[in-house]
C-alpha angles and dihedrals in degrees: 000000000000120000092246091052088042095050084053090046094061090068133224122337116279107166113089093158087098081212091142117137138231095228115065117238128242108271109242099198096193088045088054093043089053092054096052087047087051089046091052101051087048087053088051092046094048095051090060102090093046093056098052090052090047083060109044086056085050088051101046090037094214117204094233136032114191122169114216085208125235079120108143124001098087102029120105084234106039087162096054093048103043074046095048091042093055094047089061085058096208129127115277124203111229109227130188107271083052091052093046086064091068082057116107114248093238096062095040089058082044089053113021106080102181109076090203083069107028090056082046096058100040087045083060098036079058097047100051118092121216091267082052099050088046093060105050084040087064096054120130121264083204142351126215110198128198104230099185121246095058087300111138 
């Protein structure tokens, strides 16, 4: 695994303590393998749900998907899921977690006060390439359905 997949595999930050160190620690290399093996298990176990969900669409064939949004700022794999999102090609809803991603860093550590959430948002900010940027960047501000009978 490279160190930049790796580094997206660990998840999301965790630690607010800020009790980081000037000297650099030793690299135990089992101990870090067995990091990235442990990241990766919580990335599988977190897609589950989704899965099952992905499948029961696939199953009952409804004539419409549509996202509501909220789809990848506070997730442990914003890529997969902004991947997995586009792959299903229907409208998505930007909500406001998703909107708060386009926000500059600097204002997100002004205005985010709880660390848990503001390292959460810039971790995925850093994680997203430009398509996926793009993407999220094209979801709906609204959406207006046609229901059928007159229903809208």
């Amino acid at each position: 695994m490279s160190s930049d997949a790796a580094a997206r595999a660990e998840g999301p930050p965790t630690d607010v303590g800020g009790g980081g160190s000037a000297t650099a620690a030793p690299v135990d290399r089992k101990a870090q393998k067995r990091n990235e093996a442990e990241a990766r298990q919580r990335l599988a176990e977190a897609r589950r749900p989704l899965e099952k969900r992905l499948a029961a669409i696939e199953r009952d064939a409804p004539d419409r998907i549509v996202c509501l949004g909220e789809v990848a700022a506070m997730g442990p794999d914003p890529c997969g899921s902004i991947d997995l999102l586009e792959s299903l090609g229907c409208p998505v809803i930007m909500g406001n977690a998703d909107s708060v991603l386009f926000t500059e860093p600097v204002e997100i550590r002004a205005k985010i006060e709880n660390p848990i959430a503001r390292d959460q948002i810039l971790w995925t900010q850093a994680q997203l390439d430009q398509r996926q940027r793009a993407f999220v960047a094209s979801f709906l501000p609204t959406l207006e359905l046609d229901l059928g009978f007159g229903i809208r």
